[in-house]
C-alpha positions in Angstrom: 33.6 -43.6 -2.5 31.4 -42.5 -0.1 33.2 -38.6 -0.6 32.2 -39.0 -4.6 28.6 -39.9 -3.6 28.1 -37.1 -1.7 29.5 -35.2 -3.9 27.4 -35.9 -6.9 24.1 -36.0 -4.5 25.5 -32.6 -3.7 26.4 -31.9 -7.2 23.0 -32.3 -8.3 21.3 -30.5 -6.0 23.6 -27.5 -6.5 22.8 -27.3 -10.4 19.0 -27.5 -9.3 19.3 -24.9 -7.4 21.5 -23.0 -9.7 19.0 -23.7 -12.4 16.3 -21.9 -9.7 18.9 -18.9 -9.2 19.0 -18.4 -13.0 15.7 -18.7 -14.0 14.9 -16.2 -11.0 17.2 -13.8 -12.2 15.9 -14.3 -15.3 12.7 -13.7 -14.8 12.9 -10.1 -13.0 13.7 -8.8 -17.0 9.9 -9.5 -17.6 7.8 -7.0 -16.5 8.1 -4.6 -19.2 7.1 -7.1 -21.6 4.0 -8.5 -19.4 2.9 -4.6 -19.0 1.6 -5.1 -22.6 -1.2 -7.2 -21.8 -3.4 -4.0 -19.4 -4.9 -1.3 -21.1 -6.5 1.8 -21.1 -7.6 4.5 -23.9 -9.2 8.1 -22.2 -10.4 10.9 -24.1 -10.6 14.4 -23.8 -14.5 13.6 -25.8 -16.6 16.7 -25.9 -18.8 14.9 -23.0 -15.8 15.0 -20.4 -15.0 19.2 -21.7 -18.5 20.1 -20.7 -18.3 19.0 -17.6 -17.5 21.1 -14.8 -13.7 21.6 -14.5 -14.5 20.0 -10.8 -15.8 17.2 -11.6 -13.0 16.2 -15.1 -10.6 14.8 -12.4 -13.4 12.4 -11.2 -14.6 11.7 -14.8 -11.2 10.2 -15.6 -10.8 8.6 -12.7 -14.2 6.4 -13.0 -13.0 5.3 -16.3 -9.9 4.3 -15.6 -11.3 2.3 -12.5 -13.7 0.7 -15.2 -10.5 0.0 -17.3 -8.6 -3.1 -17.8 -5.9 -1.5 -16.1 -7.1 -0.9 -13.2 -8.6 -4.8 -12.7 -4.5 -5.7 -13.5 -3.5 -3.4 -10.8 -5.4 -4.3 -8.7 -4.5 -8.1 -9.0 -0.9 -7.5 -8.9 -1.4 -5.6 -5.3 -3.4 -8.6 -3.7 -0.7 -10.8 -5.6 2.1 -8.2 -3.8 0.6 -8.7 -0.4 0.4 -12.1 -0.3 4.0 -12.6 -1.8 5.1 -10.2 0.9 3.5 -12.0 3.8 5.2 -15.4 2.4 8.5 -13.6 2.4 7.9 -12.3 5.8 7.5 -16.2 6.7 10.3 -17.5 5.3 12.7 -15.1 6.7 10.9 -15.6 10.4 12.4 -19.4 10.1 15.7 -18.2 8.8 16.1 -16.0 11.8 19.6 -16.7 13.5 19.8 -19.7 11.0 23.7 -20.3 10.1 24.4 -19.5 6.0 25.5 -22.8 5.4 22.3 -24.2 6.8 18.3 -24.5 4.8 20.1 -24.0 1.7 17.0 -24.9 0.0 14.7 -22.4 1.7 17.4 -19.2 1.3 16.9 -20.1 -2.7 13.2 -19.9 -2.1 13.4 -16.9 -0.3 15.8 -15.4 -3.4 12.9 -16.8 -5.8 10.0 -15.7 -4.0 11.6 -11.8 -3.0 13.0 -11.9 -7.6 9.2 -12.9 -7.9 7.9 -10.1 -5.7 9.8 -7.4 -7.1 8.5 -8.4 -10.6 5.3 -7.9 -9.6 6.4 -4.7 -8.0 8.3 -3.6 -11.2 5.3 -4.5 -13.5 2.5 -2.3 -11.1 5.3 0.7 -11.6 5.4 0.3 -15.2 1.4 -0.3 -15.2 1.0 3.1 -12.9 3.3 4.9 -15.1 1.5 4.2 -18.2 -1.5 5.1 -16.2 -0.6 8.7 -15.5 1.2 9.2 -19.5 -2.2 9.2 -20.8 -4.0 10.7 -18.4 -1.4 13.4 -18.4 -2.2 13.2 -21.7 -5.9 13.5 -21.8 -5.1 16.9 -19.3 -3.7 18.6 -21.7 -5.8 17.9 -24.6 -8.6 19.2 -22.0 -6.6 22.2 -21.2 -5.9 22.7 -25.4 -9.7 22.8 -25.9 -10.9 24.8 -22.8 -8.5 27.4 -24.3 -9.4 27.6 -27.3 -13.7 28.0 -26.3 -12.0 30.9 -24.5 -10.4 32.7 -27.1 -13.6 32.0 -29.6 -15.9 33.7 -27.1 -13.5 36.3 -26.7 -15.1 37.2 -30.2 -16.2 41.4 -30.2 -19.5 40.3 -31.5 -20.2 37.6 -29.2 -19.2 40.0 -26.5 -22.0 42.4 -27.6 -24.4 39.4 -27.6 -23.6 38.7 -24.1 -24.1 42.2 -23.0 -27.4 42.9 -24.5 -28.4 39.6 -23.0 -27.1 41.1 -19.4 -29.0 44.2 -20.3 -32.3 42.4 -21.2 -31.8 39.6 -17.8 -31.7 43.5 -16.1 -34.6 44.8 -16.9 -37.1 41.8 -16.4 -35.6 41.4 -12.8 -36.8 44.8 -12.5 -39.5 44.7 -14.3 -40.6 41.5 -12.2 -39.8 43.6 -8.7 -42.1 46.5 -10.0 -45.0 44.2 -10.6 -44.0 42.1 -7.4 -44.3 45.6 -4.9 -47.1 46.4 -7.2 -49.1 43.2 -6.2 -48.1 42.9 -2.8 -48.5 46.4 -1.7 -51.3 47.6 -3.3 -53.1 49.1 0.4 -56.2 46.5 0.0 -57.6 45.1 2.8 -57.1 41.5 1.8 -54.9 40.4 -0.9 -56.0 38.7 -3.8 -55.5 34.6 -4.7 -53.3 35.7 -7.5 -51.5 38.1 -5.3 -50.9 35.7 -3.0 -50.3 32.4 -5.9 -47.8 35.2 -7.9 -45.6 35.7 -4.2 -45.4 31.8 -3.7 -44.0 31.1 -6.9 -41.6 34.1 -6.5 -40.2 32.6 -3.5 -40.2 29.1 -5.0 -38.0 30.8 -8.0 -35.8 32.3 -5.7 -35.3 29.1 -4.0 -34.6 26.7 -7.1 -32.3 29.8 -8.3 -30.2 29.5 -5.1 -30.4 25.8 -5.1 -28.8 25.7 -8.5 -26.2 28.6 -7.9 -24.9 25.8 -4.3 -25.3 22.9 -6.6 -22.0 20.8 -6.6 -22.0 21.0 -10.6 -22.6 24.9 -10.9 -20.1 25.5 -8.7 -16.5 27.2 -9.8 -13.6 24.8 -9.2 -11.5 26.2 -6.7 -7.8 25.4 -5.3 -7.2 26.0 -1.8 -10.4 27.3 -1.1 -10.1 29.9 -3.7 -12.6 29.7 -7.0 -10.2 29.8 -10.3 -11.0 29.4 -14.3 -11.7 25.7 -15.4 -8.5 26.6 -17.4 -6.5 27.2 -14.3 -7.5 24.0 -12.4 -7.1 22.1 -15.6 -3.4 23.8 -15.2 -3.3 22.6 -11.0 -3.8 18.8 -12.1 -1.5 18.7 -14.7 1.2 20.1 -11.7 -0.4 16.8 -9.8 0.6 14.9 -12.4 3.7 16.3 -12.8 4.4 15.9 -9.1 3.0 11.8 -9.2 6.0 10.9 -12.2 8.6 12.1 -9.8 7.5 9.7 -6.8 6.9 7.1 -9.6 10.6 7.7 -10.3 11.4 7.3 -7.3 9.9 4.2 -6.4 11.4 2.8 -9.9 14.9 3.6 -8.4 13.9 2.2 -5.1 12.8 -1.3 -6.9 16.1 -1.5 -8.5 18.3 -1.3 -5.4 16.4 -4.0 -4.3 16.8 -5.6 -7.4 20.5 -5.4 -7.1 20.3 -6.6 -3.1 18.3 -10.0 -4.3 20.9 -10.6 -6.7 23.4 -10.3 -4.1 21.9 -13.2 -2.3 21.5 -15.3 -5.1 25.0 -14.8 -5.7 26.0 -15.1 -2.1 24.2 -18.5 -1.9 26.2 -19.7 -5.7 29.4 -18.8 -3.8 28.2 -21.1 -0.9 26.9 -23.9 -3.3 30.4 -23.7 -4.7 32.5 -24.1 -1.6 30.3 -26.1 0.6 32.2 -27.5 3.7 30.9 -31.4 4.0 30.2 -32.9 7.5 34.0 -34.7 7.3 35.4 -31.4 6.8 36.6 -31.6 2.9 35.7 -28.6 1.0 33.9 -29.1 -2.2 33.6 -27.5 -5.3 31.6 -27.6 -8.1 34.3 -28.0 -10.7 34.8 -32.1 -12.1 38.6 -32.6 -11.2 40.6 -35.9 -12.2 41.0 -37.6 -8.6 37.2 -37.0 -7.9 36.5 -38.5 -10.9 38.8 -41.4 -11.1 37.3 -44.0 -8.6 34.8 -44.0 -11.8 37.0 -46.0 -13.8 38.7 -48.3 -11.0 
């Protein structure tokens, strides 16, 4: 009698821990379903194709970090950490532990390492949707960039653009002439307009440098070399390109350790299954006849 009692005290807490292993198991097939919840809609808007080609990357990026999204992600890597540190616990007190011994904490380790994996799986999927549309919003960048370039590759809007070269010519000149004029005219003392006309010169010449070092006038460049806002639209798309394959990776990654945690779970149903009892009998989790029939004596 005292075997059948154990047994079914056994028995019991086997199916609740089965009933853990399943619903763990269960759960890791989530994440692409949760994934619906975050979003995030960019734009290639005319406001983000007049920028600077420089400053498009950062443009995106500041939106997305103002995005729903990005407040998901960034709850699922504090959620990650702290899951990970708890797993890091648990297998600290399960060091050099025998396999037949803290049953109970083994299936909470299995629960809490299926738990942290979904989290893991969901951030991927999140990331990945991430970098789709901002893939996306590259090229629709790239699209319009190239076609301002082939409208102002227009013959007459070429002409404009040289007359207007032409004209910016002759008043540099023109404004040299009347600067040696002023300034070297042999008097003995200049006059105040002389001397007001040079200042403000020098001022221009200042602001005009200023602007041309400005962070926002500035040509994009890649590797220190300058290249068309066309061209660098071009390098981040490559980036992007580039960021899918480690996401791939990391997908792959997460489902070999998908495959390990149901291992253990499975490991620990075999154990459940034929559990050696402290008098030695071996028990399993199938009802036979003689364990049964002291129930009806």
């Amino acid at each position: 009698m005292n075997l059948l009692l154990l047994f079914i005290k056994r028995l019991k807490r086997q199916k609740r821990i089965a009933i853990s292993i399943l619903l763990c198991l269960y759960w890791m097939q989530m994440p692409q379903a949760l994934a619906q919840d975050a979003d995030w809609q960019p734009v290639a808007s005319e406001t983000l194709i007049k920028l600077p080609a420089n400053l498009i990357e950062k443009r995106i990026q500041q939106d997305f970090d103002m995005s729903p999204l990005a407040s998901e992600l960034l709850q699922l890597e504090n959620e990650i950490a702290s899951k990970g540190d708890k797993i890091v616990a648990l297998q600290t007190i399960l060091t050099d532990v025998p396999e037949q011994e803290m049953i109970e904490e083994r299936v909470s380790l299995v629960q809490l390492k299926s738990s942290y994996l979904d989290d893991m799986q969901l951030s991927q999927v999140l990331r990945q949707q991430a970098l789709n549309k901002k893939q996306s919003v590259y090229e629709d960048v790239l699209q319009q960039l190239l076609y301002q370039t082939n409208s102002s590759a227009n013959v007459d809007m070429q002409a404009i653009r040289k007359r207007q070269e032409a004209a910016k010519k002759r008043m540099e000149k023109v404004i040299a002439q009347v600067d040696e004029t002023l300034l070297n005219q042999g008097l003995d003392s200049r006059s105040p307009y002389a001397d007001e006309f040079a200042a403000n010169l020098d001022k221009i010449e200042r602001l005009k440098s200023a602007i041309a070092k400005h962070k926002s006038s500035m040509a994009p460049t890649i590797d220190g070399v300058e290249v068309s806002a066309q061209e660098y639209v071009r390098q981040l798309l490559m980036q992007a390109a580039s960021d899918q394959s480690l996401l791939d990776q990391e997908a792959l990654m997460i489902s070999y350790m998908a495959k390990l945690v149901a291992l253990d779970a499975q490991s620990i149903e075999f154990a459940l299954a034929y559990e050696e009892t402290d008098e030695g009998a071996v028990i399993n989790n199938f009802t036979k006849p003689s364990q049964a029939a002291d129930l009806f004596l």
